[in-house]
C-alpha positions in Angstrom: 6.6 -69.7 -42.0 4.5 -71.6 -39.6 0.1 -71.6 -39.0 -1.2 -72.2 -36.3 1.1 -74.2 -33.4 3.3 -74.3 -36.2 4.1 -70.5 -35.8 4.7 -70.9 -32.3 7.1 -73.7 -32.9 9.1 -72.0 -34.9 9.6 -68.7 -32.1 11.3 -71.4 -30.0 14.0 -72.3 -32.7 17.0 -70.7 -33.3 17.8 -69.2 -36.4 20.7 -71.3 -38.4 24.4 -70.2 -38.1 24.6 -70.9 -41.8 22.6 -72.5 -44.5 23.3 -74.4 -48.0 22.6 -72.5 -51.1 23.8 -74.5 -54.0 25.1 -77.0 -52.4 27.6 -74.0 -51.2 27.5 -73.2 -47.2 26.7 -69.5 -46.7 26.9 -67.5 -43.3 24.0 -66.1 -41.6 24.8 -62.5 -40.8 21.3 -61.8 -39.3 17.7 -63.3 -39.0 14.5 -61.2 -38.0 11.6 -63.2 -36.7 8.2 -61.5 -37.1 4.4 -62.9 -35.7 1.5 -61.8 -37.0 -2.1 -62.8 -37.9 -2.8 -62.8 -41.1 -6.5 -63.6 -42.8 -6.9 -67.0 -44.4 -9.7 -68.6 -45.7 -12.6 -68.5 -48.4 -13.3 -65.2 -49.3 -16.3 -64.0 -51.4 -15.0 -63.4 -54.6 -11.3 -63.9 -56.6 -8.4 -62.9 -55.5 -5.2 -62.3 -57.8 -2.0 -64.1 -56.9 1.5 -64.4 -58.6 3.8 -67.5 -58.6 7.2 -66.0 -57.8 8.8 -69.4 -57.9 7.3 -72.2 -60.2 4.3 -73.9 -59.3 4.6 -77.7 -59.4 1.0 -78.7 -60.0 1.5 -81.8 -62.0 2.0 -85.5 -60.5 3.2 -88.1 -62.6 -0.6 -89.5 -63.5 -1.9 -85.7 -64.2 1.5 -84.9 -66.2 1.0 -88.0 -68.6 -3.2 -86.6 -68.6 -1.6 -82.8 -69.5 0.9 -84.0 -72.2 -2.1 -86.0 -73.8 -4.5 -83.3 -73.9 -5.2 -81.4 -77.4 -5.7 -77.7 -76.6 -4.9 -75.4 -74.0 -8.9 -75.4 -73.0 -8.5 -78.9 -71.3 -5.1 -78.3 -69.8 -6.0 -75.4 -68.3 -9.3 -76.7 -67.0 -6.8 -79.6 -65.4 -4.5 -76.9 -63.7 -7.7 -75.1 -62.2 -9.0 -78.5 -60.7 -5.2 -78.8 -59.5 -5.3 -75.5 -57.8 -8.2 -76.0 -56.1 -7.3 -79.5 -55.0 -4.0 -77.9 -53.8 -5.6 -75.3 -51.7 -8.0 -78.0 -50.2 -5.1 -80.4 -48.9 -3.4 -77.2 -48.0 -6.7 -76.7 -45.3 -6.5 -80.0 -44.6 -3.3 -80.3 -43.4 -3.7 -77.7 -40.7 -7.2 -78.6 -39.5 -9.2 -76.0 -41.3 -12.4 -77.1 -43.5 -14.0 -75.3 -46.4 -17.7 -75.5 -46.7 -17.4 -73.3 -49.4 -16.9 -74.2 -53.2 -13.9 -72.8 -54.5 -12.9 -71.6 -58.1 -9.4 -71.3 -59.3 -8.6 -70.1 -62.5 -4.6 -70.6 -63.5 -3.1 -68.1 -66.1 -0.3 -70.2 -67.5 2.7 -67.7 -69.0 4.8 -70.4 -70.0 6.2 -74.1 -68.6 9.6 -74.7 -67.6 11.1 -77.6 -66.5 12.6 -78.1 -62.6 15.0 -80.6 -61.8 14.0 -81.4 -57.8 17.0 -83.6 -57.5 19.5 -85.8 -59.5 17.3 -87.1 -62.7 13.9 -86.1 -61.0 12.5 -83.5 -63.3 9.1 -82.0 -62.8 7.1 -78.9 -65.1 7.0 -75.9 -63.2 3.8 -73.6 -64.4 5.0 -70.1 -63.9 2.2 -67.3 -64.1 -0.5 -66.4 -62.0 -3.7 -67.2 -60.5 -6.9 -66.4 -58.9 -9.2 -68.3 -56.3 -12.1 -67.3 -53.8 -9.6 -67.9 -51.0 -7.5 -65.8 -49.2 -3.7 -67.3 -48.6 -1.1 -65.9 -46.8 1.7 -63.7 -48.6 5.1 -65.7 -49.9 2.8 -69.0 -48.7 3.5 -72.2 -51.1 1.1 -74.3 -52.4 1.7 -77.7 -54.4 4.2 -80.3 -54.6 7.4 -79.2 -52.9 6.2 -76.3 -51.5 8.3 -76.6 -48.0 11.0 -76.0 -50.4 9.7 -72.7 -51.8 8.0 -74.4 -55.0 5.3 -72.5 -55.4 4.9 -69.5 -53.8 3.0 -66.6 -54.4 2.2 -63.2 -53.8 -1.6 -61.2 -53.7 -1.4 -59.0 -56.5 -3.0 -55.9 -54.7 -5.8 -53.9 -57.1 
């Protein structure tokens, strides 16, 4: 997926002939490519997301901060500051401000750990979310999201 001059880079690459799963090389048999303009930005109340793939909110600094904290009040009060600083960085990144103030609220159903690569192990927060802020379907947000870390879909009501 690609925003902005992003998007249009990636209409001018050509789709892999196969791609590494599990460290296992796997044939492409087909690849679709779809543009479209989807809405993104503050919106004026919360929307509901789910993480289909872990969410890896936590740096080293805010993981040693998490594991220290007493109740589940504080830590979740950590993870909404997280969210919202990863939705700001996400703007940043791709030239878009927020005037707005955003609020993210996490809903933790459970940790798991997610090894990133040979004896790099991070917590993954799977569960869901909601934010004045409309993101894109399947978009990642937080550390390693390139790789798919991350994403989430709108929970239509």
């Amino acid at each position: 997926m690609g925003i902005g001059i992003g998007s249009f880079l990636l209409q001018a690459v050509d789709p892999p002939d196969r791609i590494i799963l599990n460290e296992e090389a796997v044939e492409v048999l087909e690849a679709n490519q779809t543009t479209r303009t989807v809405n993104f930005g503050p919106a004026s109340g919360p929307i509901s997301y789910r993480f289909l793939i872990p969410w890896l909110a936590l740096n080293e600094t805010n993981f040693r901060s998490y594991r220290q904290m007493r109740n589940n009040g504080e830590r979740h009060r950590l993870l909404n500051r997280v969210l919202v600083g990863n939705i700001l960085s996400l703007c940043k990144s791709i030239g878009e401000s927020v005037n707005e103030r955003l609020v993210g609220k996490v809903e933790v159903d459970r940790t798991e750990p997610v090894e990133i690569k040979k004896d790099v192990t991070l917590i993954g927060v799977c569960g869901g979310l909601e934010v004045n802020f409309l993101l894109p379907h399947l978009w990642g947000i937080g550390k390693q999201s390139a790789r798919g870390f991350g994403t989430i879909q709108r929970i239509e009501e």
